[in-house]
N, C-alpha and C positions, 0 to 999 in steps of 0.2 A: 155875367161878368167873367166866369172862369172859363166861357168857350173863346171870349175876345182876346183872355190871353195867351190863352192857348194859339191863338192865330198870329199872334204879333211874335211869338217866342221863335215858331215856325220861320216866319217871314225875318226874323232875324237871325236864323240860322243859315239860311238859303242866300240872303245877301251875304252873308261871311263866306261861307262857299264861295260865290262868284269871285269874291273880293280877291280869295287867296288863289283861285283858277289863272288869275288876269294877271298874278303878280309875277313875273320869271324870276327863276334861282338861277342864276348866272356865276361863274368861277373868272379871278380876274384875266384881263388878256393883254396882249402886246403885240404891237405889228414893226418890224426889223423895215427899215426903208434905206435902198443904197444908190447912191450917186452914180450914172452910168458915165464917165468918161469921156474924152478923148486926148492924146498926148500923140508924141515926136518918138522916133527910139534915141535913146540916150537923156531923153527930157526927165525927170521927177514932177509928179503930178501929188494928188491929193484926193482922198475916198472919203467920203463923209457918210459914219452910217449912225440915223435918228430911228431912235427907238419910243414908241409911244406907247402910254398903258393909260387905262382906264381907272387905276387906282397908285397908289403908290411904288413904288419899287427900294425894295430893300439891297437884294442885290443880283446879280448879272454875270451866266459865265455863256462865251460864243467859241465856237472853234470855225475855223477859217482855211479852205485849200484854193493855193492856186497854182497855175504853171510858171515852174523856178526858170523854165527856157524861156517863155514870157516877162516877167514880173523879179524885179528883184523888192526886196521889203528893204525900207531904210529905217523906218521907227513908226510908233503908233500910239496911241492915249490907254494908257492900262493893258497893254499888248507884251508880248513875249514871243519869239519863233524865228521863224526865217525857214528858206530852204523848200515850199511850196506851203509850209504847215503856220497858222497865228494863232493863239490864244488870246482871249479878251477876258480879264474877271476885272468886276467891277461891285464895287458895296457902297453903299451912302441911303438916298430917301430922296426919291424923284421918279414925275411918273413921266415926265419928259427929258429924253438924255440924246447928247449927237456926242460923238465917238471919230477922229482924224484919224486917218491913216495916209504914212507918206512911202512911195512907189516908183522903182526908175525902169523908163521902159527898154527890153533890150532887145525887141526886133517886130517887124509890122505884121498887123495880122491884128484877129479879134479874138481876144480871153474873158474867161469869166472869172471872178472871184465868189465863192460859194460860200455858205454856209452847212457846214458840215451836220455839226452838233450844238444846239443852244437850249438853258432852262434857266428859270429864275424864280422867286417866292417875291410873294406882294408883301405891305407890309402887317398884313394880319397872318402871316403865316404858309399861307395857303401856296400852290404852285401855280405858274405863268400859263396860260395856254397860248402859244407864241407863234403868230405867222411868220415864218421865215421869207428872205429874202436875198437877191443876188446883183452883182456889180457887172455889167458888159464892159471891159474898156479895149475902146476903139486904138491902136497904134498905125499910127502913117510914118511915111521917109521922115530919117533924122543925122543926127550927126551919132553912128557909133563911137566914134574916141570920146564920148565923154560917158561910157559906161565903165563903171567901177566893179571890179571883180568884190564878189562879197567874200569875207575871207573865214575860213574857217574857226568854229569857235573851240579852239584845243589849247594845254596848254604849255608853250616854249613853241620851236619849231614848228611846223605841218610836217605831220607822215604820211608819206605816202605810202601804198598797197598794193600790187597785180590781183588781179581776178581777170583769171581766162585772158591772159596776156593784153591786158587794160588795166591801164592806173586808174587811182581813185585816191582822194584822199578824207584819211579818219576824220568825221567830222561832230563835234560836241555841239551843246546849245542847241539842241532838238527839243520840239514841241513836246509835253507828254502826251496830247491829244495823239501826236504819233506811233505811241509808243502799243504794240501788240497788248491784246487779252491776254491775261497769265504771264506778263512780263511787266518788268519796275525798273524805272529809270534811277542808274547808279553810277559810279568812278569806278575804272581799275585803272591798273600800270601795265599801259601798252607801249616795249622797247622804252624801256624808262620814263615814260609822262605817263602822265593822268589825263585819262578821256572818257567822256560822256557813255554809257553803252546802256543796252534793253539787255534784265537779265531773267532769265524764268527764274520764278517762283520753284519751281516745285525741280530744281537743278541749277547744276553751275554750265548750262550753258547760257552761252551770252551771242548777243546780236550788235553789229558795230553798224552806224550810220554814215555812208562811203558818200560822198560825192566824187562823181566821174571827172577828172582832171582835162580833160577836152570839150566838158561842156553835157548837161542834160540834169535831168532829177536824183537829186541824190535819195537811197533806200538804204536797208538793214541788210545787211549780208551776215547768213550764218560765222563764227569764227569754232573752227576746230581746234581746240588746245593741242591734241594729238601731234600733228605735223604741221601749225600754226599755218593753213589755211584759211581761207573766205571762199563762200562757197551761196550763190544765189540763193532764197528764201522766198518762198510764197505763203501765207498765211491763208490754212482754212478752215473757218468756222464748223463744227461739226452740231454742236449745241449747245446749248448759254454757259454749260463748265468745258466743254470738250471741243477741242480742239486737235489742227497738225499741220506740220512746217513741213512743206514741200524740200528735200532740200537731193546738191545733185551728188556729191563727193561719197556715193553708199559702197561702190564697188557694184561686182554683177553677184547678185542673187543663184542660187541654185536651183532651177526650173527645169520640167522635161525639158527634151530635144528640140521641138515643135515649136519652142516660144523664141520669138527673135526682140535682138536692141534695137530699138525705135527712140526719138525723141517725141515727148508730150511739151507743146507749148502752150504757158499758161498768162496772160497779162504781160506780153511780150520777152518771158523769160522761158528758156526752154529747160528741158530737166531730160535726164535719160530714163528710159522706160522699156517694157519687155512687156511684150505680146504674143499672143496665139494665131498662131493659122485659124488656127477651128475657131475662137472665140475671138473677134478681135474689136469686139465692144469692151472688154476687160485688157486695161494697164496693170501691170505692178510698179508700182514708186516707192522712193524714197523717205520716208521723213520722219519727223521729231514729234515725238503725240507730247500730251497734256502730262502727262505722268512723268516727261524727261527720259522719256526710251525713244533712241532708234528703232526703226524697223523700217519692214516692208510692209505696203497696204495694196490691197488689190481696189482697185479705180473701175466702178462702172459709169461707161460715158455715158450712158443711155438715162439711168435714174441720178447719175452724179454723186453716188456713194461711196464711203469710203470703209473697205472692211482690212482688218491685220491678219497680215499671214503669219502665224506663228511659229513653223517649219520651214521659215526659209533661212538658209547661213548667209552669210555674206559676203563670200567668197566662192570661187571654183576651182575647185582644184585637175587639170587635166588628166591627172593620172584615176579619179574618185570613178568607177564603175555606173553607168547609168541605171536610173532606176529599174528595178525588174518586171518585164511586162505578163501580160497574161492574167490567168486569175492569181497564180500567186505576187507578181506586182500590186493587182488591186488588193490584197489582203494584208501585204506590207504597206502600204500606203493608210489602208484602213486602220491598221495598228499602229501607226505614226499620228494619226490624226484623230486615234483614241483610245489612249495610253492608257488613260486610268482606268476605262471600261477595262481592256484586256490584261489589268495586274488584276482590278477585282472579280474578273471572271476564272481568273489563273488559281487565286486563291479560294474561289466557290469549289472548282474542282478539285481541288487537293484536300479539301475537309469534308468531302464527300467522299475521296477515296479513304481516308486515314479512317473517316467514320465506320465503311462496310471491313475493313479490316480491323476492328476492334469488335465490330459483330461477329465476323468470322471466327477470330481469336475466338470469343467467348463461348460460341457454340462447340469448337471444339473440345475445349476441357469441360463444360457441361457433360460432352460425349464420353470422355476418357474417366468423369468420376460416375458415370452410369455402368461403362464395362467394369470399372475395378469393383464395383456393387455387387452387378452379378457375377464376377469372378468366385468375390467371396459368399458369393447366394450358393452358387453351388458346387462352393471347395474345387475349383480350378488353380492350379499353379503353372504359370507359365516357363517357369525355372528347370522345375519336373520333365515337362513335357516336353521340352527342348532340349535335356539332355536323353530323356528316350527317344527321340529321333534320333538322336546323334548314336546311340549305339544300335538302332536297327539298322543304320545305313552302313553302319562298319559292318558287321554280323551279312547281311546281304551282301555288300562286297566282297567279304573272305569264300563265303559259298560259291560264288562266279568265279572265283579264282579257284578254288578246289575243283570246280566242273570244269573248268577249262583244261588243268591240266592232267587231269586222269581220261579225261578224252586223248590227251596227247602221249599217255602212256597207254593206253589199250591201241592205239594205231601201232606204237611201237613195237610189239608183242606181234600181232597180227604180219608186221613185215616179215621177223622169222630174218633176218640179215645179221650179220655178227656184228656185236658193240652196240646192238642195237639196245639190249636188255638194260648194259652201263649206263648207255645215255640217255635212256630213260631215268634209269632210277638216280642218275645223280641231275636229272633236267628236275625229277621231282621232289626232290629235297633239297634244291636248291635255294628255292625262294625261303624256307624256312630256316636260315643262319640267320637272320636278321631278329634279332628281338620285338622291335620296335610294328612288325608287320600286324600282328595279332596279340590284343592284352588279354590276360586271365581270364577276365568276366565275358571274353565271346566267347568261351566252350564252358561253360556252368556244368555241373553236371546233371540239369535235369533236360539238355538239349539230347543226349544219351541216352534212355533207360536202358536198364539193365541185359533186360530180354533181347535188345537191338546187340548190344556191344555182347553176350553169347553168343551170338550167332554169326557177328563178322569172326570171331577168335576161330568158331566153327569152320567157316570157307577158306580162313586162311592158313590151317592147317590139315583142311582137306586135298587130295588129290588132284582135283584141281583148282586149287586155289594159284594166286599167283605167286608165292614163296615155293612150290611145289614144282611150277613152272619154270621158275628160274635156274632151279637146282638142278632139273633134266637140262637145258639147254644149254648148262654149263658143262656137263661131265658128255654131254653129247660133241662138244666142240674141243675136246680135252682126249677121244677118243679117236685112233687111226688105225688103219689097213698097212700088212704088211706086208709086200710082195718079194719072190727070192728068184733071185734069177739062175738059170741052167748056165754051168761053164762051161760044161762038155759041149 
């Protein structure tokens, strides 16, 4: 009894399985269905678009482009726009909905009306998984005068605007579906009204919606508060937060020599731009990033990236010296391009200087209290000995001057010429008038002993001594012949 139900337990597990294998989990969906057309130019027609779902629909939002030189928009069921741009939001509870739209055609040829952006929630919650779909409408010969100019939505007057010597005029009542990533549809006072503009988020700059006064699609043109300009705008995605606005009014850049002004055309809008001889896969442009900074970006065509120079000004000045080539160009270059590296390499070095000079320092007075040690290790005074130098070198000097001049008096003696002995002995006693020549303590009296100074007293009153000498030479020159002469 307990194996059979063990088998039926089995077999009813196994059918559950299959049961729940065979069942799909399915998300609810909706298919966009649109009326293709044909009309007149000047005729107004009618767009029917039926929308179908599988389960309820709670509510419904569609965004809508067409060509404004094709199509003008006259009105629509739960719609808002004009200008190439429609918005659809719709809320209620129905899984079946058709949706009018009315259209005046204003020239022949075949357009499409698209579905840009569309999502919706069922009514358990959930979100639409939604096949999209599109309008061809066909235009043939018609009567143009009964095409109505669509008029701007501003408010008092229409302003108009120049950009690159074309009018345009300010135009409000734009789609938000139009309006850029990281910009918000607002009013300012433009020339006294109030008009519609896209302003960033993250700055006060703002983007005005121009239609061209001779006819084509109206866009966003940057406005420069500065010198109240408008100035073309390309929007480019960089990644889901980051972004940058092409834009052309930058001035020229400061580049080598080598890079020339080119235009880049982008989505039938051109922009000025600077290029390399040597690389001329790389643009620099213009534009507005996410953060609300101008700058320059370098443009590669090849991968289509976009990277910010951060050294480049915005201006040239004719007189500014080009940059320095060589390796010391590349060294200034490298130090422009990394700054912070070479303050904190500047300051690695200087605390590594300051450091070995505190070593230095320090070693030396370690030094200076090692000598003063053994100075007094072993009774040296430097004070001492520095002035016993100072009187050996006097004491030696006076002796060279003694030897020099009793040389100069023994030559004089040996001449044997008259006035010879005077001019000696007053050449040798001359130099001692001076007090100041020889102090006291150079002739001590133990530079003398006794036995020496008997013995000079002894020569100098001997015979021939030079006192001895003096005294014949004198009484020699003091003495004459007397001759008589015969008269006779």
């Amino acid at each position: 009894m307990k194996r059979i139900r063990k088998i039926l337990v089995t077999a009813l597990l196994i059918a559950t399985l299959c049961i729940s294998a065979v069942i799909p989990a399915f998300a609810a969906s909706a298919t966009v269905i649109f009326d293709d057309p044909s009309t007149t130019v000047g005729a107004e027609f009618d767009i029917s678009i039926h929308i179908s779902a599988d389960s309820s629909i709670d509510s419904y939002t569609m965004n809508l482009a067409y060509d404004a030189g094709f199509l003008r928009f006259v009105s629509g069921d739960y719609t808002t726009g004009g200008d190439g741009a429609i918005t659809l939001n719709w809320s209620g509870s129905s899984a079946d909905m058709t949706f009018n739209l009315k259209f005046q055609a204003l020239q022949e040829g075949t357009t499409r009306i698209e579905t840009t952006q569309s999502n919706g929630n069922a009514s358990d919650g959930s979100g639409l998984a939604i096949t999209d779909g599109w309008s061809e409408v066909t235009i043939g010969p018609g009567d143009p005068s009964l095409i109505q100019q669509e008029a701007p939505a501003t408010t008092g007057g229409s302003l108009n605007v120049a950009v690159d010597e074309k009018q345009y005029t300010v135009t409000g009542g734009f789609s938000d579906a139009l309006v850029p990533i990281g910009f918000v549809k607002t009013t300012t006072t433009f020339e006294g009204q109030e008009v519609e503009v896209a302003k960033q988020e993250t700055s006060d700059e703002m983007a005005y919606y121009l239609t061209p006064i001779d006819g084509g699609d109206a866009d966003f043109f940057m406005y420069n508060s500065a010198d109240g300009t408008f100035s073309a705008m390309e929007y480019v995605e960089l990644s889901n937060d980051r972004y940058i606005v092409l834009l052309k009014n930058g001035g020229a850049p400061k580049l080598p020599e080598d890079y020339g002004e080119t235009v880049l055309e982008m989505n039938g809008k051109q922009f000025p731009t600077w290029v390399s001889a040597d690389n001329p896969e790389f643009y620099v442009v213009y534009a507005l990033n996410s953060a609300g900074q101008r700058a320059f970006y370098r443009y590669d065509t090849t991968d289509e990236t976009y990277q910010r120079l951060g050294q480049v000004s915005a201006t040239v000045s004719e007189d500014e010296d080009s940059t320095p080539e060589g390796w010391f160009g590349k060294l200034v270059n490298f130090l422009e391009d990394h700054m912070a590296i070479a303050i904190i390499g500047a300051w690695v070095i200087f605390l590594i200087l300051f450091i070995i000079l505190i070593v230095i320092g320090v070693k030396l007075r370690h030094r200076n209290l090692e000598l003063d040690d053994l100075y007094d290790e072993y009774g040296i005074d430097l004070e001492d000995e520095e002035e016993s130098n100072k009187k050996e070198k006097r004491k030696k000097t006076a002796r060279n001057r003694q030897d020099e001049e009793d040389d100069l008096f023994q030559e004089s003696l040996l001449s044997g010429e008259d006035g010879d002995f005077e001019d000696a002995a007053d050449f040798a006693f001359d130099d001692f008038d001076e007090e100041d020549e020889f102090e006291e303590d150079d002739f001590e009296e133990d530079e003398f002993p006794e036995d020496d100074l008997e013995d000079l007293r002894a020569d100098m009153n001997g015979e021939d001594s030079l006192t001895s000498q003096l005294k014949k030479k004198e009484k020699a020159s003091r003495s004459f012949d007397t001759d008589f002469i015969d008269l006779d």
